[in-house]
MINU-280484 format. One record per residue (C-alpha): residue in one letter; z, y, x; residue number from 1. Coordinates in Angstrom, 1 decimal, always signed. Layout:
! residues N
+------+--------+--------+--------+------+
| tido |     c3 |     c2 |     c1 | loba |
+------+--------+--------+--------+------+
|    A |      Z |      Y |      X |  NUM |
...
+------+--------+--------+--------+------+
! end
This chain:
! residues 249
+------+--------+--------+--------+------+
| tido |     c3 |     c2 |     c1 | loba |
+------+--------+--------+--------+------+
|    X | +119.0 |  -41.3 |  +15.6 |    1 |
|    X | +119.2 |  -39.3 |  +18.6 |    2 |
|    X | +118.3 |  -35.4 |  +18.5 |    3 |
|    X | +115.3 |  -34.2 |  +20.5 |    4 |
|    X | +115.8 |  -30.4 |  +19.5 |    5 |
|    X | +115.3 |  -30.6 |  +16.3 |    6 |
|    X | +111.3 |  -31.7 |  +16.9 |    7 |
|    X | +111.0 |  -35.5 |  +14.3 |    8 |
|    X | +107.6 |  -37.2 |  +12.9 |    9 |
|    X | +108.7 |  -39.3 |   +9.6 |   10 |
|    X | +112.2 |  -38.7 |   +9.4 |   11 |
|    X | +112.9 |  -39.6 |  +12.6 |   12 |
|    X | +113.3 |  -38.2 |  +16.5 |   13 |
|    X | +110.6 |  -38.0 |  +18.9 |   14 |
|    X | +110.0 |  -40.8 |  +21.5 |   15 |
|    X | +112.2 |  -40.4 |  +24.1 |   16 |
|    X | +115.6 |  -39.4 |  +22.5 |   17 |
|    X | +117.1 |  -42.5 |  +22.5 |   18 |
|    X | +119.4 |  -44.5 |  +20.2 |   19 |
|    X | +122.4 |  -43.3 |  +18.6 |   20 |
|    X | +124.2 |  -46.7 |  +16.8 |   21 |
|    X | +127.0 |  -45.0 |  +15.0 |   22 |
|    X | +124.5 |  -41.8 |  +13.7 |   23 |
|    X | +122.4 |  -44.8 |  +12.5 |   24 |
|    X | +125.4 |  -46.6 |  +10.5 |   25 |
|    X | +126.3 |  -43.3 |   +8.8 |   26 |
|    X | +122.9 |  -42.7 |   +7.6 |   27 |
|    X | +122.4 |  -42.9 |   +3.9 |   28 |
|    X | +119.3 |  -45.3 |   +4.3 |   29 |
|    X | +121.0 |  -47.5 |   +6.3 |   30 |
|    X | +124.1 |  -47.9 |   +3.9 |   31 |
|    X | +122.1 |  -48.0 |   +0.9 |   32 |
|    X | +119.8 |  -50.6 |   +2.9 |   33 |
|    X | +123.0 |  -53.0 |   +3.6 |   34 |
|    X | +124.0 |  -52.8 |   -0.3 |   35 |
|    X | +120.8 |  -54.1 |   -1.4 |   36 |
|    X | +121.1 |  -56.8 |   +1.5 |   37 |
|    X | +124.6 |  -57.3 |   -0.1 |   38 |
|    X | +123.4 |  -57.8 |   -3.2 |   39 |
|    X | +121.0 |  -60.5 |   -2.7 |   40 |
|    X | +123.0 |  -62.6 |   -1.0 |   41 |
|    X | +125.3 |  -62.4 |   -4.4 |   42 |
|    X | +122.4 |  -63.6 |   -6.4 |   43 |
|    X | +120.9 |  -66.2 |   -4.7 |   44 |
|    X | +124.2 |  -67.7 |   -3.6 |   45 |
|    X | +125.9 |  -67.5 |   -7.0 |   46 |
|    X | +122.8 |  -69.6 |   -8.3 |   47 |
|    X | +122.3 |  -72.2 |   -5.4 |   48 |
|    X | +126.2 |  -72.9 |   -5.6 |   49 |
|    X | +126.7 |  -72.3 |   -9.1 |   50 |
|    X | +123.4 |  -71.4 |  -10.9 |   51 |
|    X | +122.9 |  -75.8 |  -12.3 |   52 |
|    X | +125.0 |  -78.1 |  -14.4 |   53 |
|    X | +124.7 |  -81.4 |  -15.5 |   54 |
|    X | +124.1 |  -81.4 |  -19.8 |   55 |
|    X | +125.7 |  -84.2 |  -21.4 |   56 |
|    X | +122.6 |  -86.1 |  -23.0 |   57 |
|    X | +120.8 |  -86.0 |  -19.5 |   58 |
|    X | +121.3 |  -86.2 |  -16.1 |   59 |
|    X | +119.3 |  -84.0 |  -14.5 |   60 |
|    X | +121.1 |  -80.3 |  -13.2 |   61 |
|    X | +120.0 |  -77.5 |  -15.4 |   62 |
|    X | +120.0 |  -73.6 |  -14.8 |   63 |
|    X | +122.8 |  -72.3 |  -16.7 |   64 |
|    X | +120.9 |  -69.3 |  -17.8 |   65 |
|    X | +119.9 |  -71.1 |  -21.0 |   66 |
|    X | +118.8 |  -74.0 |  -19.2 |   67 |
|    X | +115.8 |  -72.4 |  -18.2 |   68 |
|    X | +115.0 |  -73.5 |  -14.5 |   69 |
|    X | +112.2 |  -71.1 |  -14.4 |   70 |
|    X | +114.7 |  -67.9 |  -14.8 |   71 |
|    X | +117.4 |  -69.6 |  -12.1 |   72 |
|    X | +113.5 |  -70.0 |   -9.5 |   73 |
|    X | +112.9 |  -66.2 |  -10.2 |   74 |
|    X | +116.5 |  -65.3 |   -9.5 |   75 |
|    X | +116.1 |  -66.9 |   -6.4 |   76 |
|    X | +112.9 |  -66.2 |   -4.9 |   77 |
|    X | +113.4 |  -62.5 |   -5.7 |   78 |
|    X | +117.0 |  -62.3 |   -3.8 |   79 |
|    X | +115.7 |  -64.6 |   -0.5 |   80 |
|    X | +112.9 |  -62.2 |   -0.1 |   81 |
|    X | +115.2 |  -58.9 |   -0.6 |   82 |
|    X | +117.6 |  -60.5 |   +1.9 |   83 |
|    X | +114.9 |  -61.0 |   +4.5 |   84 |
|    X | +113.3 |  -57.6 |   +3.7 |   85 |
|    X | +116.7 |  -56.1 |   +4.0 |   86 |
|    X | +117.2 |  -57.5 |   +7.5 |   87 |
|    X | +113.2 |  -56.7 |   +8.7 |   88 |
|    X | +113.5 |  -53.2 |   +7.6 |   89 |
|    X | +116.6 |  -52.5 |   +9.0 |   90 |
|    X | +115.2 |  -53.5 |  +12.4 |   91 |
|    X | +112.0 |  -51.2 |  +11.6 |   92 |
|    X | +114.6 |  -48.3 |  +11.0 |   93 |
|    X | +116.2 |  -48.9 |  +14.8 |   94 |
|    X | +112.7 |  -49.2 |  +16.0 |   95 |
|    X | +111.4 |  -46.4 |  +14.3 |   96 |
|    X | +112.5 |  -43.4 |  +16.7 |   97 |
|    X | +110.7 |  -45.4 |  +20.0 |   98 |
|    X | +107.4 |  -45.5 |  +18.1 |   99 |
|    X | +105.2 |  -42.5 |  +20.2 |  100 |
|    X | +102.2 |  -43.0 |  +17.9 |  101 |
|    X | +102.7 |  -40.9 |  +14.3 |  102 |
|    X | +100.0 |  -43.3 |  +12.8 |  103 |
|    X | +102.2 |  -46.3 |  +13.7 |  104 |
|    X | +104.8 |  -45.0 |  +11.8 |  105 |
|    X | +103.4 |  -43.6 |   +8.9 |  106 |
|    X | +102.2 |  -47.2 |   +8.6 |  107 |
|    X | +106.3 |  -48.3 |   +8.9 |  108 |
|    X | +106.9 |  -45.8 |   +5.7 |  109 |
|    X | +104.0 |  -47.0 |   +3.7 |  110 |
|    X | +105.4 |  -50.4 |   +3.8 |  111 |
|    X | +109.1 |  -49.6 |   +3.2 |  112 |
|    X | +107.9 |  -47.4 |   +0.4 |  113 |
|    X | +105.3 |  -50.1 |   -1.4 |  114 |
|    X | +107.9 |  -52.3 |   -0.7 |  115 |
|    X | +110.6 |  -50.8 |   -2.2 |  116 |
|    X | +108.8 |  -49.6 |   -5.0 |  117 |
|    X | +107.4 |  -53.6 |   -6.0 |  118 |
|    X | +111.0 |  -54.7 |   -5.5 |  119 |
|    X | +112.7 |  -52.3 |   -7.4 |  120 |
|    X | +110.7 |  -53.3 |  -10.5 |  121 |
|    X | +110.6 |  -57.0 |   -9.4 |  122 |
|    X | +114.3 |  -56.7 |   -9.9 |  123 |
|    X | +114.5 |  -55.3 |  -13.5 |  124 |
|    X | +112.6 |  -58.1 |  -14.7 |  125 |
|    X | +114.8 |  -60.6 |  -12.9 |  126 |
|    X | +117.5 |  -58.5 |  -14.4 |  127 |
|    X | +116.2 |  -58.2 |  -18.1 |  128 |
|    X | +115.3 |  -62.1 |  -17.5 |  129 |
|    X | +118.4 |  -63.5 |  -16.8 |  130 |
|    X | +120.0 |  -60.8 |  -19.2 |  131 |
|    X | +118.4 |  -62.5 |  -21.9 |  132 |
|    X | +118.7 |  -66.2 |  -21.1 |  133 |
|    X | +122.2 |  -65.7 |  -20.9 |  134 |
|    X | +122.3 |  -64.1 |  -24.4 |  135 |
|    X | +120.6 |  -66.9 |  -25.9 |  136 |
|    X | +122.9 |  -69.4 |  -24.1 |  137 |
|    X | +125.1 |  -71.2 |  -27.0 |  138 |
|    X | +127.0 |  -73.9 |  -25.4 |  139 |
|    X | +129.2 |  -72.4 |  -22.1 |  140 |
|    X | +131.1 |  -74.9 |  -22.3 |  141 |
|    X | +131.5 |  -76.2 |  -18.7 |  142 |
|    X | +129.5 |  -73.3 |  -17.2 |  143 |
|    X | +131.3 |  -71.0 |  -14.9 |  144 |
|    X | +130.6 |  -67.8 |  -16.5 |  145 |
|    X | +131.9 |  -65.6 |  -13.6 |  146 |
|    X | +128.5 |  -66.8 |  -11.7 |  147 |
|    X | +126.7 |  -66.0 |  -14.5 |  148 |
|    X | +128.1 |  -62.7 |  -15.3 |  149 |
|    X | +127.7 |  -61.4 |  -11.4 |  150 |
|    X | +124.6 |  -62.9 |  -10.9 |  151 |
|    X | +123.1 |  -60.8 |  -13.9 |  152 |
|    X | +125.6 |  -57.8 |  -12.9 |  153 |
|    X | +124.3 |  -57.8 |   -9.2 |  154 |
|    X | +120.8 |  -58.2 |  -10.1 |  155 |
|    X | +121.6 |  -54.6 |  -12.0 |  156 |
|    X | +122.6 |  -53.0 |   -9.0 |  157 |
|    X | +119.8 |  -54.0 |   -7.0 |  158 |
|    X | +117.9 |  -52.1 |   -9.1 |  159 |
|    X | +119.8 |  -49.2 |   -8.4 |  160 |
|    X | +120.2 |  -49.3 |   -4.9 |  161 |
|    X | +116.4 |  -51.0 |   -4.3 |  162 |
|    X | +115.1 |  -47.2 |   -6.3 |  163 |
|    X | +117.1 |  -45.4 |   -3.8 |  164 |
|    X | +115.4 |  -46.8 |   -1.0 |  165 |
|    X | +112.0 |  -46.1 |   -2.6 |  166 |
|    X | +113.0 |  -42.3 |   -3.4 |  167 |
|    X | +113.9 |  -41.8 |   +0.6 |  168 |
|    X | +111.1 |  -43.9 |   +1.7 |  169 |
|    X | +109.0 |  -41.5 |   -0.8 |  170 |
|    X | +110.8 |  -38.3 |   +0.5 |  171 |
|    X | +110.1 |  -39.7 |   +4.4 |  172 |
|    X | +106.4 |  -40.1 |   +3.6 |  173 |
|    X | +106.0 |  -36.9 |   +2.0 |  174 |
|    X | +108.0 |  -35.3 |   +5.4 |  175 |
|    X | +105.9 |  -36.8 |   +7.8 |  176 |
|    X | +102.6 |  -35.6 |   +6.1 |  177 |
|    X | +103.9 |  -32.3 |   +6.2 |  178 |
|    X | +105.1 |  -32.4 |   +9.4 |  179 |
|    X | +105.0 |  -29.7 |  +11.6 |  180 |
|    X | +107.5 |  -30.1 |  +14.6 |  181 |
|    X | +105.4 |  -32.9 |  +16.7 |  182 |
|    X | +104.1 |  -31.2 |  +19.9 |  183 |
|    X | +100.4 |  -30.9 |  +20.6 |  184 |
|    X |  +98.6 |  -30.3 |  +23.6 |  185 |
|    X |  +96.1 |  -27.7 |  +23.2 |  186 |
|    X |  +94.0 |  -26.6 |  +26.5 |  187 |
|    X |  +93.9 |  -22.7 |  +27.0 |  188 |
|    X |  +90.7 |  -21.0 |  +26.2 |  189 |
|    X |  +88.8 |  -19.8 |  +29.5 |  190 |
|    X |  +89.2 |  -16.6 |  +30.9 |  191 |
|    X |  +87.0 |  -14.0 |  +29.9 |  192 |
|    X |  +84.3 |  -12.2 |  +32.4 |  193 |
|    X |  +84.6 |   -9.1 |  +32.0 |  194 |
|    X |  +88.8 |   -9.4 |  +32.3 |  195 |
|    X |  +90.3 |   -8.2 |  +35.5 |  196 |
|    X |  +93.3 |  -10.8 |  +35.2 |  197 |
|    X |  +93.6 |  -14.3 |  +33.9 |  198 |
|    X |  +95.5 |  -14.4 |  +30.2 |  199 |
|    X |  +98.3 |  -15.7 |  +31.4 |  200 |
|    X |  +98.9 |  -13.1 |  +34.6 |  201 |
|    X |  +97.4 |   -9.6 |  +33.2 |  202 |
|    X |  +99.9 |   -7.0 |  +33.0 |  203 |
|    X | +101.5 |   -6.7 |  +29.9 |  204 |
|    X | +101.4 |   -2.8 |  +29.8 |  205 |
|    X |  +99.9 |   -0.1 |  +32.4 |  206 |
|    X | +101.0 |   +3.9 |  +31.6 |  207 |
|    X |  +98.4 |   +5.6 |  +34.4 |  208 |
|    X |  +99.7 |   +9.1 |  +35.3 |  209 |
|    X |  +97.8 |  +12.0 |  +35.0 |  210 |
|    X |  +96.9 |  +14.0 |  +38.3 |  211 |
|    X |  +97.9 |  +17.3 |  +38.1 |  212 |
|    X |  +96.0 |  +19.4 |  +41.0 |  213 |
|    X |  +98.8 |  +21.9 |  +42.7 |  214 |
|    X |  +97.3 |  +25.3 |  +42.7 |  215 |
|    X |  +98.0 |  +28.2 |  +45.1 |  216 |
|    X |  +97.7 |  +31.7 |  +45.0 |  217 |
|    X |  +95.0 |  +33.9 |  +46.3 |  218 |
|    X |  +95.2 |  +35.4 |  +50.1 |  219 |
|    X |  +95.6 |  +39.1 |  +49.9 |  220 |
|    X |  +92.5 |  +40.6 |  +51.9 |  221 |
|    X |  +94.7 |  +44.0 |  +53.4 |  222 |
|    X |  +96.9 |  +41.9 |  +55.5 |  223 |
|    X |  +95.1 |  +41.4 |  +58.8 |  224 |
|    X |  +94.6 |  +38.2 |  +60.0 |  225 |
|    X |  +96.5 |  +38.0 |  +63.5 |  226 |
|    X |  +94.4 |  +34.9 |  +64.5 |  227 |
|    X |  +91.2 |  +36.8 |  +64.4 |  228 |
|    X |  +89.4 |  +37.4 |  +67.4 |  229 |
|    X |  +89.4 |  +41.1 |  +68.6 |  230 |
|    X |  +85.5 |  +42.8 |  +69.0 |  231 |
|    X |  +83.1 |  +41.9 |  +71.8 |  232 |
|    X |  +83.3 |  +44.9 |  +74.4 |  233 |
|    X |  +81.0 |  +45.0 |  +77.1 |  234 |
|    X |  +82.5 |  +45.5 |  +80.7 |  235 |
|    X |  +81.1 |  +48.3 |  +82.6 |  236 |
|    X |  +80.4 |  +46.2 |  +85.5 |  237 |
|    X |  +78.3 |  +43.8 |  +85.9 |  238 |
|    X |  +79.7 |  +40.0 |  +85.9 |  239 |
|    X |  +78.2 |  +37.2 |  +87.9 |  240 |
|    X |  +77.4 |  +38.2 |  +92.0 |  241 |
|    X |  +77.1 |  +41.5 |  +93.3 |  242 |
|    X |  +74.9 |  +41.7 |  +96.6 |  243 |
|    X |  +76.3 |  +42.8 | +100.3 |  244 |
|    X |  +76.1 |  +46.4 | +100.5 |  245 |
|    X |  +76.7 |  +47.9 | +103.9 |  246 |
|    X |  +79.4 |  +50.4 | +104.4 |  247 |
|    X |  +78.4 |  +54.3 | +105.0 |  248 |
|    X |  +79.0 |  +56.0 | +108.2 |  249 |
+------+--------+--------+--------+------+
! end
């Protein structure tokens, strides 16, 4: 799947990071996924080709797992569904990453895992089942055995590979609940009153320095000032007009 830094919701990317084919082949789901797909093909075509035979003393085709028809139906039914579940959930797994809602795909992984889990124990009975009809088989005289064995061998594996899809289905689920890396929007509480600055644009630290008043010594009192003004003397004449006095003869 493609990368969108790390940030995934269920095992897979975010919306948005696209598809990456080659990252999705080499994933262990996705290998394990075409196994099981593998495998029920096996089964159900190794019984629709081979799976019936004619009996001497009648003419109707019988299953050659101890000519019970009901274990060759089981055998069947279980590996066409497998096949088809195989093939939906591999197209669930390349549409996964392009799902935007987390509900929608923790919906996805509850189905692959119930799934996985019911078909995983579905196939041990078919398994056990055909194990045992093929014990109790005593003529095998005309019945191609190979069929038989890989039928009953293939529905083994299944069981292995059908239990490794639930465990990583199981370990998805448990990732996405626990999720933590999917973005949320939260709105910024409001700016307080009493705040000089918005959150986001107040000053991250302010050092104020201390005024330090400059301080100067005292005048000394015995030097005279030259810019003083000298004493108010009166002038022996009067100022302002003096009247016309004639001259003496």
């Amino acid at each position: 799947m493609g990368d969108t830094g790390g940030a995934t919701a269920y095992g897979a990317s975010l919306a948005g990071g696209g598809f990456d084919f080659y990252k999705f082949i080499r994933q262990p789901q996705t290998i394990v996924r075409i196994l099981s797909w593998v495998f029920a093909v096996v089964v159900f075509a190794c019984i629709t080709s081979e799976g019936y035979i004619n009996p001497v003393h009648t003419s109707e085709a019988k299953c050659i797992f101890n000519q019970n028809d009901s274990a060759c139906h089981y055998a069947v039914g279980i590996g066409v569904i497998a096949f088809l579940a195989c093939v939906a959930f591999l197209v669930l797994d390349v549409y996964l990453p392009f799902m935007s809602n987390a509900q929608e795909r923790k919906y996805a992984v509850i189905a692959d895992l119930a799934f996985s889990g019911v078909w995983t124990f579905l196939w041990f009975v078919c398994f056990c089942l055909l194990a045992s009809q093929w014990g109790r088989t005593q003529n095998v005289g005309g019945i191609p055995q190979d069929a038989a064995r890989a039928t009953v061998a293939f529905s083994f594996f299944s069981i292995a590979t059908w239990g490794i899809l639930t465990y990583f289905a199981l370990a998805r689920f448990r990732r996405g609940v626990n999720e933590v890396t999917i973005p949320t929007y939260t709105e910024p509480p409001p700016p307080e009153s009493n705040t000089p600055y918005p959150p986001t644009y107040a000053p991250t630290s302010y050092n104020p320095t201390t005024y330090t008043p400059t301080t100067y010594s005292a005048y000394p009192s015995s030097v005279p000032d030259i810019r003083q003004q000298p004493p108010f003397t009166q002038n022996s004449q009067p100022q302002g007009d003096v009247g016309y006095q004639p001259p003496n003869y």
